[in-house]
C-alpha positions as CSV (number, residue, x, y, z in Angstrom):
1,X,-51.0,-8.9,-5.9
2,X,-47.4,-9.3,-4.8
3,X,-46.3,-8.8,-8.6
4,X,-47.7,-4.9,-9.3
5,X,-46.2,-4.2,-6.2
6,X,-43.0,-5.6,-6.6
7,X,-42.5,-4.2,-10.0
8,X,-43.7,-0.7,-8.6
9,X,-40.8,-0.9,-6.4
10,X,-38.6,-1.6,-8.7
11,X,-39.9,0.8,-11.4
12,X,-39.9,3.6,-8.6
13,X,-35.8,2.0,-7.6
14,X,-34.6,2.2,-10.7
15,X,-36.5,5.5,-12.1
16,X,-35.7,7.7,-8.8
17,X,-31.7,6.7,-9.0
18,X,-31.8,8.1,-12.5
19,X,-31.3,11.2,-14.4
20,X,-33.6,12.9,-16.8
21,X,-32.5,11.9,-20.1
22,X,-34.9,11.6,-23.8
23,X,-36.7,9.0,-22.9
24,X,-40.3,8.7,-22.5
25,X,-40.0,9.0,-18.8
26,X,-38.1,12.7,-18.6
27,X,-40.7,15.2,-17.2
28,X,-40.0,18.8,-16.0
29,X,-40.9,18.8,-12.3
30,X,-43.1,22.0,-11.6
31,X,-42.2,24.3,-9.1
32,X,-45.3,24.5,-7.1
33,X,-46.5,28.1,-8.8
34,X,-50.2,28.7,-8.8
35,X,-52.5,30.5,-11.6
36,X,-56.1,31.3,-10.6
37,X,-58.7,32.8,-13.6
38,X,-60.8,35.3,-12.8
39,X,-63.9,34.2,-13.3
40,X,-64.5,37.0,-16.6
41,X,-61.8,34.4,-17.9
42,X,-63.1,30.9,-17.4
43,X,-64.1,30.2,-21.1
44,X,-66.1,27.2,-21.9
45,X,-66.8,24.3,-20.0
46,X,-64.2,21.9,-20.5
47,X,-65.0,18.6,-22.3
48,X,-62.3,15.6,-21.1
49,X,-63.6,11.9,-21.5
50,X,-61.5,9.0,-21.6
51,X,-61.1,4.9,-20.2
52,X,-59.9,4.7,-16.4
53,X,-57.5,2.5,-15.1
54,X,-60.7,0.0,-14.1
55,X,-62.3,0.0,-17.8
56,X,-64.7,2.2,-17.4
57,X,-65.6,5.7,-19.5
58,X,-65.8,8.8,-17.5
59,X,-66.0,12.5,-18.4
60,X,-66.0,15.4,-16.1
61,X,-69.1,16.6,-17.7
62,X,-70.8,14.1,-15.6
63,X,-69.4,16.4,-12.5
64,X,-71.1,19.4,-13.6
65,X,-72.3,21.6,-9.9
66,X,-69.1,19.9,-8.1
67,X,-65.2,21.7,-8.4
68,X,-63.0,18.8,-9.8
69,X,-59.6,18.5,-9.5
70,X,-57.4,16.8,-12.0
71,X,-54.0,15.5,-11.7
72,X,-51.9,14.6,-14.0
73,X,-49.3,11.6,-12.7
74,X,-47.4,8.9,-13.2
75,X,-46.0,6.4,-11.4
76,X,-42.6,7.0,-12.4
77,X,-43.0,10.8,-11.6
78,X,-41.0,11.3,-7.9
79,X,-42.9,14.4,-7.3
80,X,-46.3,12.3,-8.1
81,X,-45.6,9.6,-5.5
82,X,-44.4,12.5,-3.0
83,X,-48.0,14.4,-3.4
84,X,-50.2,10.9,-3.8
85,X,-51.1,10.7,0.1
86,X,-51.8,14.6,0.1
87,X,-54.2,13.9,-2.5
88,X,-55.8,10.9,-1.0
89,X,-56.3,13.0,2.2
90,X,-57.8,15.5,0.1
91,X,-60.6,13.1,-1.5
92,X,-61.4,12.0,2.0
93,X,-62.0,15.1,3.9
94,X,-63.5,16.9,1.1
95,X,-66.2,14.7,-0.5
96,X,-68.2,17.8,-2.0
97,X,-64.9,17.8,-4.4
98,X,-64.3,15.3,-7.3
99,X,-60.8,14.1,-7.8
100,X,-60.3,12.9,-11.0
101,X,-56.4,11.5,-12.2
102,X,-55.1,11.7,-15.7
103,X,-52.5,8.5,-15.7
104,X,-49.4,9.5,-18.3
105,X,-47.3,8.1,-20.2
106,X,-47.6,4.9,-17.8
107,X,-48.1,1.1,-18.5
108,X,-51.0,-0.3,-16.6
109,X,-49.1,-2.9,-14.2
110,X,-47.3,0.4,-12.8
111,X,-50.1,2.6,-13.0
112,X,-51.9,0.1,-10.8
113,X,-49.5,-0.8,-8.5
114,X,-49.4,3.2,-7.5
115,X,-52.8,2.8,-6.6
116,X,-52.6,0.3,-4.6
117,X,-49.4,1.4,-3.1
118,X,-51.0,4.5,-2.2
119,X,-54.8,3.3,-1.4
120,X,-56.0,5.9,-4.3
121,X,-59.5,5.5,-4.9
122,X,-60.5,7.9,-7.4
123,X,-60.9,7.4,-10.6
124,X,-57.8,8.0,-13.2
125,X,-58.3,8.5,-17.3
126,X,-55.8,6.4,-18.8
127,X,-53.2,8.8,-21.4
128,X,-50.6,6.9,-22.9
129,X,-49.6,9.6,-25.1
130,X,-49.9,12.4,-23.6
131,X,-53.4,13.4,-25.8
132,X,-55.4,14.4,-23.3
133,X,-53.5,16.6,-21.5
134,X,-53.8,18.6,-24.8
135,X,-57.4,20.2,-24.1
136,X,-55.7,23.1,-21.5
137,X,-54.1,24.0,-24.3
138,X,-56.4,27.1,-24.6
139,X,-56.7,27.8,-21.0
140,X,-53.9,27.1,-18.7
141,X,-51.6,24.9,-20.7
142,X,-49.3,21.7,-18.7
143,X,-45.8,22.1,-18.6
144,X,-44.9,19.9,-15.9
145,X,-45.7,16.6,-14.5
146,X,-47.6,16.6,-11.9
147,X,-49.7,19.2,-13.0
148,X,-53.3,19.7,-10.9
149,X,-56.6,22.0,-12.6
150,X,-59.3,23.2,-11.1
151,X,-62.8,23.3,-12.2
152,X,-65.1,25.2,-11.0
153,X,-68.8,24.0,-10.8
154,X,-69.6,25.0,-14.1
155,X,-66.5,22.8,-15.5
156,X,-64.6,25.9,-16.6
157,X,-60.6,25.5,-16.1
158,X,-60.0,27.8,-13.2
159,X,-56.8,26.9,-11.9
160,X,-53.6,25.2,-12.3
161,X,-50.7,24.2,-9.7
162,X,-48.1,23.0,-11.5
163,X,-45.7,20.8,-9.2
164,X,-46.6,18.2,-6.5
165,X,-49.6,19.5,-4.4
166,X,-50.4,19.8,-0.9
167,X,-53.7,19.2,1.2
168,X,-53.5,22.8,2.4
169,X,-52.9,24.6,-1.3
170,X,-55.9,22.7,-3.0
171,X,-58.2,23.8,0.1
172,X,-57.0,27.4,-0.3
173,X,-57.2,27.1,-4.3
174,X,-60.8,25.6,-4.4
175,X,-61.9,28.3,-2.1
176,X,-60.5,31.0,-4.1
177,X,-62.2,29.3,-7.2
178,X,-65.8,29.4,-5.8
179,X,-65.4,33.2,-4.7
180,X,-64.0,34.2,-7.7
């Protein structure tokens, strides 16, 4: 248990004295603008299934009547660790909302550690590449890491914040989801 930990610390040391540069863990921090679809734009429902961080398979689908939230992180991402206990709060006062993480571009020891670091409890699709991300595409495209959607209950894209969220933006953003 000491081991994730320590190398979270380390990994969070070394990355968060660095510079962006081309490697794998560059990222364009977001800068916390908002983008809510009228409902008349929603599309489809959106289809996003993959392995968590614990081994098992989950897909939003299985949501369906619930908002979701999905956030895309990583534990090398200094805006990610800086929003992680806004989130958690989140998920606890707001049961009636699913939380689901997409883990990116991450190796698992880290990606654990984070958790654990954090006491983050919901459930995270694991994304070593980048793939998933690639189904907003369509709708309201990432361009930033963190990046946080919004489903609403019918599991249509309905909202993206791109940059490290607050408590008090995803309670006003899931409101203005559900009244369109």
């Amino acid at each position: 248990m000491r081991k994730p930990l320590a190398v979270f610390f380390v990994l969070t040391f070394l990355v968060g004295c660095s510079t962006a540069s081309s490697n794998s863990t560059s990222f364009v921090s977001g800068d916390g603008s908002t983008t809510v679809l009228p409902v008349a734009e929603r599309g489809e429902a959106l289809v996003l299934s993959g392995t968590t961080l614990e081994g098992d398979e989950l897909s939003v689908d299985q949501f369906l009547g619930k908002n979701v939230v999905i956030n895309v992180w990583a534990s090398w991402c200094a805006p990610c660790r800086q929003e992680a206990p806004e989130l958690k709060a989140f998920h606890i006062e707001n049961p009636d909302v699913q939380i689901v993480g997409i883990n990116t571009r991450d190796n698992d020891p880290a990606a654990r550690a984070f958790e654990e670091f954090f006491g983050i409890t919901y459930p995270s699709i694991v994304d070593p590449d980048g793939s998933k991300q690639l189904v907003f595409r369509e709708t309201l495209p990432m361009s930033a890491i963190p990046t946080t959607i919004v489903l609403d209950k019918s599991g249509r894209v309905s909202a993206r914040i791109l940059g490290a969220v607050t408590r008090s933006l995803l309670v006003q953003v899931v409101d203005e989801v559900n009244n369109g």
